[in-house]
TORLUMDREN-62703 format. One record per residue (C-alpha): residue in one letter; chain; x, y, z. Coordinates in Angstrom, 2 decimals, always signed. Example, Ala and Ser with C-alpha at 12.3 -4.5 7.8 and 13.67 -1.06 7.14 Angstrom:
BEGIN
+------+-------+---------+---------+---------+
! rest ! kette !      xx !      yy !      zz !
+------+-------+---------+---------+---------+
!    a !     A !  +12.30 !   -4.50 !   +7.80 !
!    s !     A !  +13.67 !   -1.06 !   +7.14 !
+------+-------+---------+---------+---------+
This chain:
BEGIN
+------+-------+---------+---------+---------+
! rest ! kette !      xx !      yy !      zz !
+------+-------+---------+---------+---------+
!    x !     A ! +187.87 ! +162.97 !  +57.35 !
!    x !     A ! +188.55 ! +164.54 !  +53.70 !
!    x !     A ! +192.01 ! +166.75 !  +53.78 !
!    x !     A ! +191.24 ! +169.53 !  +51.02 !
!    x !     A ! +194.45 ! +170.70 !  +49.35 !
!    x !     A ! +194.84 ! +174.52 !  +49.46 !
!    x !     A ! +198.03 ! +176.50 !  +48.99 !
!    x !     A ! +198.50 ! +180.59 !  +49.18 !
!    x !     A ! +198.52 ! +182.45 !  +45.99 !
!    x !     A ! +198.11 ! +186.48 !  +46.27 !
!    x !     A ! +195.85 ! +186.24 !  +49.42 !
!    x !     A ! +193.64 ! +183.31 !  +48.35 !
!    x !     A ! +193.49 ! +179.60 !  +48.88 !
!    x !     A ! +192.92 ! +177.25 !  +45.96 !
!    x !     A ! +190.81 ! +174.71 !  +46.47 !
!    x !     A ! +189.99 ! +171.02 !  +46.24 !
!    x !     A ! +186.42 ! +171.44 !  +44.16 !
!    x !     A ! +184.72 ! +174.18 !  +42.30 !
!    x !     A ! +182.94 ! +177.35 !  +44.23 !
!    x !     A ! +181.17 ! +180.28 !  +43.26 !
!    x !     A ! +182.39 ! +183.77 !  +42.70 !
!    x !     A ! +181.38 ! +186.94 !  +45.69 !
!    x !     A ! +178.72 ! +189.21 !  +44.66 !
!    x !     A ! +178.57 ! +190.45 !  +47.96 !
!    x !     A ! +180.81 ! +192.54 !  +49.70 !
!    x !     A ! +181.43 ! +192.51 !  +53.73 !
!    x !     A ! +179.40 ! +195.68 !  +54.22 !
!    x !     A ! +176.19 ! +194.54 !  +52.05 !
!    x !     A ! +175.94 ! +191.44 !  +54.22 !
!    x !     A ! +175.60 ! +193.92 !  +56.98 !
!    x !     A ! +172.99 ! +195.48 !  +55.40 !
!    x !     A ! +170.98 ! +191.99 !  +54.68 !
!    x !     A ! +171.75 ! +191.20 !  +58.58 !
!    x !     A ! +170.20 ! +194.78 !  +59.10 !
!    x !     A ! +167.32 ! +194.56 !  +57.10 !
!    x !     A ! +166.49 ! +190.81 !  +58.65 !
!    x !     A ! +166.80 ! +192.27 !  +62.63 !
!    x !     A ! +165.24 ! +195.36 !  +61.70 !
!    x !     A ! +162.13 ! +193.40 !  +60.50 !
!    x !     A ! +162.10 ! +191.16 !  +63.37 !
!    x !     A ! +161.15 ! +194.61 !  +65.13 !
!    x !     A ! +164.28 ! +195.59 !  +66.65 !
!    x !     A ! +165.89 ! +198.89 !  +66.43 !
!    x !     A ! +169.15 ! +198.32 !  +68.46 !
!    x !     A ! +171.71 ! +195.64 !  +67.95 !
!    x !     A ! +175.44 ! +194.91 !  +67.98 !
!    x !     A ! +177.37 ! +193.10 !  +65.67 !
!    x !     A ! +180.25 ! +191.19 !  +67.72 !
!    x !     A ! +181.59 ! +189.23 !  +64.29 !
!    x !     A ! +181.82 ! +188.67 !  +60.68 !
!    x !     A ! +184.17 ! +186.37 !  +58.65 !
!    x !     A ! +183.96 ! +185.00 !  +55.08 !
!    x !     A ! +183.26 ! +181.20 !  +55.53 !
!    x !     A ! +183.65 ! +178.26 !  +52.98 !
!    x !     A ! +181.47 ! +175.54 !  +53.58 !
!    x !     A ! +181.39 ! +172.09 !  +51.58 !
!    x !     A ! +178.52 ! +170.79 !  +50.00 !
!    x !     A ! +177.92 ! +167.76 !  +48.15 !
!    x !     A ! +174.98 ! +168.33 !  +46.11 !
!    x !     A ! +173.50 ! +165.35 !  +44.51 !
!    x !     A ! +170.36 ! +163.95 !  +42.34 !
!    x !     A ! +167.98 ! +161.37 !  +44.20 !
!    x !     A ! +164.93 ! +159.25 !  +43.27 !
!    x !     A ! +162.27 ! +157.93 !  +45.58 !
!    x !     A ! +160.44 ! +154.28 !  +44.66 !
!    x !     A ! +156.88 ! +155.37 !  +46.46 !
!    x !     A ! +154.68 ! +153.44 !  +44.61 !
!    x !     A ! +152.85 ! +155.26 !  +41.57 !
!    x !     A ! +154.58 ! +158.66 !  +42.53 !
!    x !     A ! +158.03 ! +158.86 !  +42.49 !
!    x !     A ! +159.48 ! +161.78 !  +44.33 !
!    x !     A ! +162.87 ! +163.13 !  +42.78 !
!    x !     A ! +164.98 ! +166.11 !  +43.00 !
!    x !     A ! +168.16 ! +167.65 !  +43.73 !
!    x !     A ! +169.58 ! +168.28 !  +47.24 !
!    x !     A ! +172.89 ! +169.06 !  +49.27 !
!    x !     A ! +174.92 ! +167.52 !  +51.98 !
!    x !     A ! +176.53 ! +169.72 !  +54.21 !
!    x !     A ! +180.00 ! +167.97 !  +54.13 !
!    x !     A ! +180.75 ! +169.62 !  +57.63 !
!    x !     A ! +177.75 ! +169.67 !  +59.49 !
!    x !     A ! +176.02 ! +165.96 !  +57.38 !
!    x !     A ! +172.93 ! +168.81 !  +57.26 !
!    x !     A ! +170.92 ! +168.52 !  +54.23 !
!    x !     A ! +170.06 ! +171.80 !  +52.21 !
!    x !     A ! +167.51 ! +172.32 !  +49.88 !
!    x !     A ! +169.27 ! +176.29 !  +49.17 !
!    x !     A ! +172.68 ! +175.43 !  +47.95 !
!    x !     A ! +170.95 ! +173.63 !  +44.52 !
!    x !     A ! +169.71 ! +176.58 !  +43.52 !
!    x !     A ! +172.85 ! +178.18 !  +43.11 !
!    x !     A ! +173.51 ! +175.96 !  +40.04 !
!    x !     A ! +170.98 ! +177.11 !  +38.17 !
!    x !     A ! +171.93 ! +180.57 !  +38.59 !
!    x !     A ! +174.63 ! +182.75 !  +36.48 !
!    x !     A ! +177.73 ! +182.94 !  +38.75 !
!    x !     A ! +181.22 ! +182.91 !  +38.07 !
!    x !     A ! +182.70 ! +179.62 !  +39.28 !
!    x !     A ! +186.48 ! +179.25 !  +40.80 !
!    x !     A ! +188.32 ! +176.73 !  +42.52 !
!    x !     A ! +190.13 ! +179.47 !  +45.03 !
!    x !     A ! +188.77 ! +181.64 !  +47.57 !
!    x !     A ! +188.29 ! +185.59 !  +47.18 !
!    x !     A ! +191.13 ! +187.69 !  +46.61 !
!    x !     A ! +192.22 ! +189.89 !  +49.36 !
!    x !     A ! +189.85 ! +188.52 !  +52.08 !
!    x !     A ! +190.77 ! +186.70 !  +54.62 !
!    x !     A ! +188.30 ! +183.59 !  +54.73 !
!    x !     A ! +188.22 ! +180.39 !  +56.37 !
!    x !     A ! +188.07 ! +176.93 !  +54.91 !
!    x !     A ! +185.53 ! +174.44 !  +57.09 !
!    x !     A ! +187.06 ! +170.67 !  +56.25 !
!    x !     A ! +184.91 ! +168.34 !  +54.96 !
!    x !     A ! +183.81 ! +165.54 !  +58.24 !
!    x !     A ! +182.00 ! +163.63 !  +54.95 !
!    x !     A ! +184.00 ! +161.99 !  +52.15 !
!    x !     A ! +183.42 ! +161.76 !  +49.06 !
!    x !     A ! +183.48 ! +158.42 !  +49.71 !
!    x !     A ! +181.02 ! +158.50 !  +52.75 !
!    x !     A ! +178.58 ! +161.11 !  +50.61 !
!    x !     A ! +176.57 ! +158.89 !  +48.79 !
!    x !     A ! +175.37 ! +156.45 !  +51.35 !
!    x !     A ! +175.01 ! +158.90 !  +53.95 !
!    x !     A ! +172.89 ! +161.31 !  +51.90 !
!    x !     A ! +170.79 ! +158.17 !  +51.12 !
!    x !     A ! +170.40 ! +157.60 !  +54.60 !
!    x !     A ! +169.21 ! +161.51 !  +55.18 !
!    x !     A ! +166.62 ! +161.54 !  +52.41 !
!    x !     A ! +165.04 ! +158.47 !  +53.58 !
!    x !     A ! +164.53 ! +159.39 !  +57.06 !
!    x !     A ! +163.23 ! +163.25 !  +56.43 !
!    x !     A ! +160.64 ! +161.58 !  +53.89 !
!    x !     A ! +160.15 ! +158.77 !  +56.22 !
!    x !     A ! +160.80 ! +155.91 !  +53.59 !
!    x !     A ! +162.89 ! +152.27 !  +53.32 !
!    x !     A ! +166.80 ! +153.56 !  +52.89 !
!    x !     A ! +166.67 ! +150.93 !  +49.99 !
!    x !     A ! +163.75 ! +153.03 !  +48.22 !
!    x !     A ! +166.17 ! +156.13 !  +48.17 !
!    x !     A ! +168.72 ! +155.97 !  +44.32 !
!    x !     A ! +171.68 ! +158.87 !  +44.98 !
!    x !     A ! +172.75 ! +160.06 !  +41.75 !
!    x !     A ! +175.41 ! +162.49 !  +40.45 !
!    x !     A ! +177.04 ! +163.58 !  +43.55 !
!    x !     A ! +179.46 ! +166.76 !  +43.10 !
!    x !     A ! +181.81 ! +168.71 !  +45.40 !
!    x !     A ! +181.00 ! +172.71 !  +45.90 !
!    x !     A ! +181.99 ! +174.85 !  +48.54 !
!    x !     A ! +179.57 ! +177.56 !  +49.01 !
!    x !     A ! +180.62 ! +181.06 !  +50.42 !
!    x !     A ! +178.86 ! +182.43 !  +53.72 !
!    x !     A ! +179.44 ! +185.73 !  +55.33 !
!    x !     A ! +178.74 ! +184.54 !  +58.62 !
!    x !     A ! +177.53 ! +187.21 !  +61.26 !
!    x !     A ! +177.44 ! +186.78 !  +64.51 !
!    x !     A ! +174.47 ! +189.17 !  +66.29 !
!    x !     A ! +173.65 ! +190.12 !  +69.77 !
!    x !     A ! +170.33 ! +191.19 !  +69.77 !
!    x !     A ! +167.04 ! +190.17 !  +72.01 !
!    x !     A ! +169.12 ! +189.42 !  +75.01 !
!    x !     A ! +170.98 ! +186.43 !  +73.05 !
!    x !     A ! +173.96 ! +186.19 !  +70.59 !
!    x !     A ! +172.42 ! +184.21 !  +67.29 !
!    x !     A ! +174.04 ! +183.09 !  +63.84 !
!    x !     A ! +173.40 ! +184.24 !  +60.46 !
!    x !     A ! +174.54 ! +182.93 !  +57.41 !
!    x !     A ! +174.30 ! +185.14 !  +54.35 !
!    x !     A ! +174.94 ! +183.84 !  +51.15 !
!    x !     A ! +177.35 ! +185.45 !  +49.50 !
!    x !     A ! +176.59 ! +184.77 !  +45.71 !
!    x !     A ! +172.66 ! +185.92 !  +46.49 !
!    x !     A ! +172.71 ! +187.57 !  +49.54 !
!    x !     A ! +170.02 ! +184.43 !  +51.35 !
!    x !     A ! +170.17 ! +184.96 !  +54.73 !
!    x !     A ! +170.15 ! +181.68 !  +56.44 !
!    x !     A ! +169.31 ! +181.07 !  +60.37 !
!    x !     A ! +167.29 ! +184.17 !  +60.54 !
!    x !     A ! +164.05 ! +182.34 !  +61.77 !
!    x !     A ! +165.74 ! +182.19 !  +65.22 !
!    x !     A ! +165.76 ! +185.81 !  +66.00 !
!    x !     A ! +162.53 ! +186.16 !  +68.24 !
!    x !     A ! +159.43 ! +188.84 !  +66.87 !
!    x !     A ! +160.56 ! +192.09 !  +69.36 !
!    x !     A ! +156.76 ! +192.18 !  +71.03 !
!    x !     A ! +154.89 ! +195.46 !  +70.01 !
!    x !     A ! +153.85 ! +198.25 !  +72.75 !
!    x !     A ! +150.41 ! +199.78 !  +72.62 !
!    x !     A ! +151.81 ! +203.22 !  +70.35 !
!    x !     A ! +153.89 ! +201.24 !  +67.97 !
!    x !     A ! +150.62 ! +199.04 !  +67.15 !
!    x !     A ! +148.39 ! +201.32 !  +66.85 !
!    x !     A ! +150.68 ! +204.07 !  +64.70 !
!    x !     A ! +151.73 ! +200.82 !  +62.28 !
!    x !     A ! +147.47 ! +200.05 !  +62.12 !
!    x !     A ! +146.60 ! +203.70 !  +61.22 !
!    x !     A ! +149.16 ! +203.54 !  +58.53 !
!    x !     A ! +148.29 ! +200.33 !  +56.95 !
!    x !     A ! +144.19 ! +202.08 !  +56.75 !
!    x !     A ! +146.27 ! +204.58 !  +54.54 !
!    x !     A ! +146.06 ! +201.58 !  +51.70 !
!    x !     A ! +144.53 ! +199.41 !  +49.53 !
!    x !     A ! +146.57 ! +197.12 !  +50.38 !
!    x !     A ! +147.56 ! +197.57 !  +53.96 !
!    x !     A ! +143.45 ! +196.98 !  +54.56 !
!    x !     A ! +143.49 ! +193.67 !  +52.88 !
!    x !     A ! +146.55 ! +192.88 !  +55.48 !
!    x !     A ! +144.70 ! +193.93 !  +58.22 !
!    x !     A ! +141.29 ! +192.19 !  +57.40 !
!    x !     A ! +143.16 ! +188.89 !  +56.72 !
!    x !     A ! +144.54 ! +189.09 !  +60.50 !
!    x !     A ! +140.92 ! +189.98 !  +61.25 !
!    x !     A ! +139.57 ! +186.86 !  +59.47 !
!    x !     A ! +142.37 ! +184.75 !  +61.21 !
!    x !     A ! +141.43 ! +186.42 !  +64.77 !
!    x !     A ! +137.55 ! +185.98 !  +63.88 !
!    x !     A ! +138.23 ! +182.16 !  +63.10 !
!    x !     A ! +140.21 ! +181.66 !  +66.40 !
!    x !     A ! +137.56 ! +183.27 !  +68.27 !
!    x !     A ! +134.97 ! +180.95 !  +66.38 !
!    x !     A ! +136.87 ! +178.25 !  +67.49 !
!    x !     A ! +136.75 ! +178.90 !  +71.28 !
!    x !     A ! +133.34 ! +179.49 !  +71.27 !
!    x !     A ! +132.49 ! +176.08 !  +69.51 !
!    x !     A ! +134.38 ! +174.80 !  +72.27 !
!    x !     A ! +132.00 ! +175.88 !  +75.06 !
!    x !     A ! +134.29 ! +179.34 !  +75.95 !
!    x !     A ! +131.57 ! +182.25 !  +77.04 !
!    x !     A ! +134.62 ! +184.60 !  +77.41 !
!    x !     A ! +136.13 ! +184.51 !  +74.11 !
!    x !     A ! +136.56 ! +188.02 !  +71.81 !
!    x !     A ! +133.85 ! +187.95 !  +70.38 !
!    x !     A ! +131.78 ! +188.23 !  +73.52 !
!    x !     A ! +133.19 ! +191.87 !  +73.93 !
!    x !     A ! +130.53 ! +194.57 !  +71.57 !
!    x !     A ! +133.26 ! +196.80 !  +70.79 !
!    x !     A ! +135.41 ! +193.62 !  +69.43 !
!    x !     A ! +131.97 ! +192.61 !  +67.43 !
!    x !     A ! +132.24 ! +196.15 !  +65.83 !
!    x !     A ! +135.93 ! +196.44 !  +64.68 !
!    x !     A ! +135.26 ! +192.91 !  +63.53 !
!    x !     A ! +132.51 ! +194.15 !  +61.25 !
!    x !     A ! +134.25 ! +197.10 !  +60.19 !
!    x !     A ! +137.37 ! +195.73 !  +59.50 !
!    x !     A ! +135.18 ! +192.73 !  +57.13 !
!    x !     A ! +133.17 ! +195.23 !  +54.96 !
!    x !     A ! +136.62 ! +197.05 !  +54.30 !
!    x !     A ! +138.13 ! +193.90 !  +52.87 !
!    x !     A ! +135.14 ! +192.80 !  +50.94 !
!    x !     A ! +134.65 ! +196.57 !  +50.02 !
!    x !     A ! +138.36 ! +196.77 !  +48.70 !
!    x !     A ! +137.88 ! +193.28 !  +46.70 !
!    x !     A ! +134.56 ! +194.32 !  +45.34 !
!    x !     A ! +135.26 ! +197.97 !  +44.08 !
!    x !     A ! +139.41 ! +197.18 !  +43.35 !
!    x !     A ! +139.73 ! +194.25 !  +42.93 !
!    x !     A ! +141.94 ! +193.01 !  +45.10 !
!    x !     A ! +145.40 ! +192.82 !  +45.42 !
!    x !     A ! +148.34 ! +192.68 !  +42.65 !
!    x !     A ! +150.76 ! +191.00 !  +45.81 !
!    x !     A ! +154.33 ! +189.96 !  +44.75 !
!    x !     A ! +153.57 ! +186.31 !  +46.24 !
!    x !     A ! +151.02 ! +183.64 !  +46.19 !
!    x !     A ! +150.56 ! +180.04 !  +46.76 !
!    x !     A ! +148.10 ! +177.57 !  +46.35 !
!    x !     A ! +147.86 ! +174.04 !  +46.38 !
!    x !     A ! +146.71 ! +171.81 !  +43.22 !
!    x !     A ! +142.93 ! +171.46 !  +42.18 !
!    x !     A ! +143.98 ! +167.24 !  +43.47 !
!    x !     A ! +144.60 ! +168.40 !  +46.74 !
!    x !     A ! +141.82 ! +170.66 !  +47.63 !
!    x !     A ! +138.74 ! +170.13 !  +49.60 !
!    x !     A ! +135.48 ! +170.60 !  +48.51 !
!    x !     A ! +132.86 ! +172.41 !  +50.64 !
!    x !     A ! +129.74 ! +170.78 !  +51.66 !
!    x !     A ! +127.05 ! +170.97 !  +54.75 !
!    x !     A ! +129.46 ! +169.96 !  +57.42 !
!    x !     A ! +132.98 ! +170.92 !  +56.04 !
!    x !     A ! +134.19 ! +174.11 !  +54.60 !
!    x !     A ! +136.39 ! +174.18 !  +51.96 !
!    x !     A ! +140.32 ! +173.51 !  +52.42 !
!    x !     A ! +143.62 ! +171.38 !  +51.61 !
!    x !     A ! +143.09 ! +167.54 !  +51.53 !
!    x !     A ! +147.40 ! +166.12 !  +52.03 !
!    x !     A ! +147.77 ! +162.55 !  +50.37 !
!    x !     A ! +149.45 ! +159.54 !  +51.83 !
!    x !     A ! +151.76 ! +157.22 !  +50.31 !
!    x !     A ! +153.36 ! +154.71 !  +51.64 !
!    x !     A ! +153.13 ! +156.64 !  +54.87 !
!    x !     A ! +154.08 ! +159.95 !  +53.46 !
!    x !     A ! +152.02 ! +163.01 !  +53.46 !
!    x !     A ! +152.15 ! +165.42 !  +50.88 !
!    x !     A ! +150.35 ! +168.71 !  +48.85 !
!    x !     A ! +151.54 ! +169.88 !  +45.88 !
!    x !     A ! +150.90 ! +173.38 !  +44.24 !
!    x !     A ! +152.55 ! +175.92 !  +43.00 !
!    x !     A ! +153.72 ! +179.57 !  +43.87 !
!    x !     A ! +153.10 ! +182.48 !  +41.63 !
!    x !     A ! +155.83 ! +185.80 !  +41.42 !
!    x !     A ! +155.46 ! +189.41 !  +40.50 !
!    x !     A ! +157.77 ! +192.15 !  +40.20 !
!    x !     A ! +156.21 ! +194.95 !  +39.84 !
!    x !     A ! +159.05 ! +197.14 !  +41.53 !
!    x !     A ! +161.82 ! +199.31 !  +39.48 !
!    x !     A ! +164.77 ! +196.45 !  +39.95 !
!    x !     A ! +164.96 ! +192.96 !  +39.15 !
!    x !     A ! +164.61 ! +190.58 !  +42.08 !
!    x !     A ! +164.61 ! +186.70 !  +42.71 !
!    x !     A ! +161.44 ! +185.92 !  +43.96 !
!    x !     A ! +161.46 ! +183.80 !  +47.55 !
!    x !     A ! +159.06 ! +183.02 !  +49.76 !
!    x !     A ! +158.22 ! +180.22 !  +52.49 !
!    x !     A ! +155.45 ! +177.62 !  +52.86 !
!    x !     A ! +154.41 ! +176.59 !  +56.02 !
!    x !     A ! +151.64 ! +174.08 !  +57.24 !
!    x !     A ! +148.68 ! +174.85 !  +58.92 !
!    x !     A ! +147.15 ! +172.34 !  +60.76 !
!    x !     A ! +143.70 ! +173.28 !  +62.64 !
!    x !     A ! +144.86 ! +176.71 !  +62.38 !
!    x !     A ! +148.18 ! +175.92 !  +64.50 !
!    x !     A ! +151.37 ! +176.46 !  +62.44 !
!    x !     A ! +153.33 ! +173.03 !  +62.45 !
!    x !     A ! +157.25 ! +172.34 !  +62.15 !
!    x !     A ! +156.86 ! +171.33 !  +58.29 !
!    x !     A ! +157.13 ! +174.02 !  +55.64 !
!    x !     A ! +159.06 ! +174.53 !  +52.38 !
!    x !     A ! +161.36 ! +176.91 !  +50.87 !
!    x !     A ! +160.31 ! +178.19 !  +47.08 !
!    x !     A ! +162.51 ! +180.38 !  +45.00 !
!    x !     A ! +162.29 ! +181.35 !  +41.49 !
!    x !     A ! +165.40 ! +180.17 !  +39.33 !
!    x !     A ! +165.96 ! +183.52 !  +37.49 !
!    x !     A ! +165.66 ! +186.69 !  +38.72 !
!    x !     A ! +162.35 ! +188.38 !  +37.74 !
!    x !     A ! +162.89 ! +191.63 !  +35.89 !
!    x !     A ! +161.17 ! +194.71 !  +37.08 !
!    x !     A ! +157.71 ! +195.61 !  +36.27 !
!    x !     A ! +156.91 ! +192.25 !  +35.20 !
!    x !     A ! +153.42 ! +191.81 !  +36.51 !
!    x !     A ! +152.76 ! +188.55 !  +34.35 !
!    x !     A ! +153.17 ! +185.79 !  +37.51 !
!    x !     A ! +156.05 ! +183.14 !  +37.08 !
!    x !     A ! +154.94 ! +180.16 !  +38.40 !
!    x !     A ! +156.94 ! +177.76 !  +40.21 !
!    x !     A ! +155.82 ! +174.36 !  +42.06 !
!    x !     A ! +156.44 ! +172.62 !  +44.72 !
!    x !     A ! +155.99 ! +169.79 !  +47.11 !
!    x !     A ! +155.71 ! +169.91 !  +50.79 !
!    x !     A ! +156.12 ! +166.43 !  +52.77 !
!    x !     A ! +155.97 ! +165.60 !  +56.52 !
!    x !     A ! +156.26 ! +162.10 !  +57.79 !
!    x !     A ! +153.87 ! +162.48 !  +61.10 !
!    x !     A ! +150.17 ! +162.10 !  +61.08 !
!    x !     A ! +148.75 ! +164.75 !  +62.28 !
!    x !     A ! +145.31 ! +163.73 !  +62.40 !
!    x !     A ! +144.37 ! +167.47 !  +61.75 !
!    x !     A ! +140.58 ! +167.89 !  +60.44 !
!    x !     A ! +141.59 ! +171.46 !  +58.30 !
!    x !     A ! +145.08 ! +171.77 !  +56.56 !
!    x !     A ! +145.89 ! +175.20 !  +55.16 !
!    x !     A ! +149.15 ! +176.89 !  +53.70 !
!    x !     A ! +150.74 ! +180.39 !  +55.28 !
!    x !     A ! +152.42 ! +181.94 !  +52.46 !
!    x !     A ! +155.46 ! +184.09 !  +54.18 !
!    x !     A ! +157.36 ! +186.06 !  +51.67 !
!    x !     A ! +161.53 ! +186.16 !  +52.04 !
+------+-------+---------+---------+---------+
């Protein structure tokens, strides 16, 4: 186990490698924490804990030999956990002050390092290879560097459970926030939060998407011999219909949306439609990997400047699977830029899935 040196100076610890400077305070990670249980649907929580955290990273180059295409990028190795992170990269690229001692006049904590320096290399080798599903041998580690990253880390009780959020605190990315459960809607909430969406453009293309989704599900049962499926009920045939001619209404007379967020796979990976097959994602293999490519496209049409963030996740027969991908911009966007800034990436999964229709659900952050 590594031994960082650290030593007291005016409230702070100095440290064995370089981190990054606060930008948040205590109180505005509350506020993310707030803003990511509030969304989640629930009104009334209690915080039971917050501490400034220090967590070391070892964040690294690697190359994959896959044949023609050779996957490469940049990573991190939790140096507590041996967790990779695709996040902590991105901090590089940004504009922060960097330090080698911890914030003045907080008291934070210092996680040691379970991974050496030593240890890094190989075992990050070992970690790529098995979440891409190649030979350890195929996987080259490159430029491996020591960072601690600093976490505000909340502790929330909330749905009948106590769960962990980390919140970055150079960018304010709240990390572990997937785990809070969706707080189920009653009858009143639903239908006030409908008959407020109708109020927009926008909140009917929402709406009709759902619709869509709903009408394909439905679809799907019936193909399957179901004779008790939505669409069987006439009033669910009519709020179908409606809710369709309002979309295509809104894209024919507007159109359409000017969204924040979009992704879309490349013009290689997508499916052509013909008699039997509508049109969709085609994933390629290599050397038993699976992959699409694309790219996501950001607005900011808004008053401040904002990174742009979102999440990829794959859709497999209309069943969201455990695979998705993280895409942020590397710059914040600055406000009222409606010109898109594009950014790709590449989702992988090692499992076939033997799925017949692949799609993408686009979640912004």
């Amino acid at each position: 186990m590594a031994v960082f040196d650290c030593g007291e100076m005016e409230n702070k610890m100095l440290l064995d490698a370089t981190t990054f400077g606060l930008v948040l305070t205590p109180e505005a990670a509350l506020g993310v924490v707030q803003r990511v249980v509030t969304s989640k649907g629930w009104k009334k929580y209690d915080v039971s804990d917050i501490k400034l955290v220090y967590v070391p990273f070892y964040v690294f180059s690697f190359d994959i030999s896959a044949g023609e295409q050779s996957p490469s990028g940049k990573a991190a190795l939790n140096a507590f956990s041996g967790d990779l992170s695709e996040f902590v990269p991105m901090l590089l690229d940004r504009p922060l002050k960097k330090t080698r001692s911890t914030a003045e006049n907080l008291e934070a904590e210092v996680e040691a390092s379970a991974v050496s320096m030593q240890e890094a290399k190989p075992t990050a080798q070992a970690k790529v290879a098995s979440q891409v599903g190649a030979q350890k041998d195929a996987v080259t580690i490159s430029a491996v560097n020591k960072f601690y990253v600093p976490f505000f880390r909340v502790w929330v009780n909330v749905a009948n459970d106590t769960f962990r959020l980390d919140v970055d605190a150079s960018l304010g990315f709240p990390l572990g926030a997937e785990a809070i459960p969706g707080r189920p809607k009653g009858w009143n909430e639903a239908t006030s939060e409908t008959l407020e969406k109708m109020k927009s453009p926008a909140g009917w293309l929402e709406l009709g998407g759902k619709t869509v989704g709903e009408v394909g599900s439905s679809i799907a049962g019936a193909g399957k011999g179901g004779k008790d499926g939505a669409l069987s009920n006439r009033g669910v045939q009519v709020i179908v219909l409606l809710a369709v001619i309002g979309v295509l209404a809104y894209f024919v007379l507007l159109g359409g949306s000017g969204g924040k967020t979009s992704c879309s796979a490349d013009a290689a990976y997508l499916k052509k439609p013909n008699l039997f097959e509508a049109a969709g994602i085609a994933p390629r293999e290599v050397n038993g990997v699976f992959e699409i490519r694309g790219k996501c496209n950001f607005t900011n049409p808004g008053k401040e400047d904002e990174f742009g963030c979102t999440s990829i996740t794959l859709i497999a027969d209309g069943v969201p699977t455990k695979y998705f991908k993280t895409v942020c911009t590397s710059k914040p966007i600055a406000a009222g830029i409606n010109e898109p800034r594009s950014v790709p990436f590449i989702l992988n999964w090692t499992d076939d899935l033997s799925a017949k229709n692949y799609d993408l659900q686009v979640v912004k952050q």
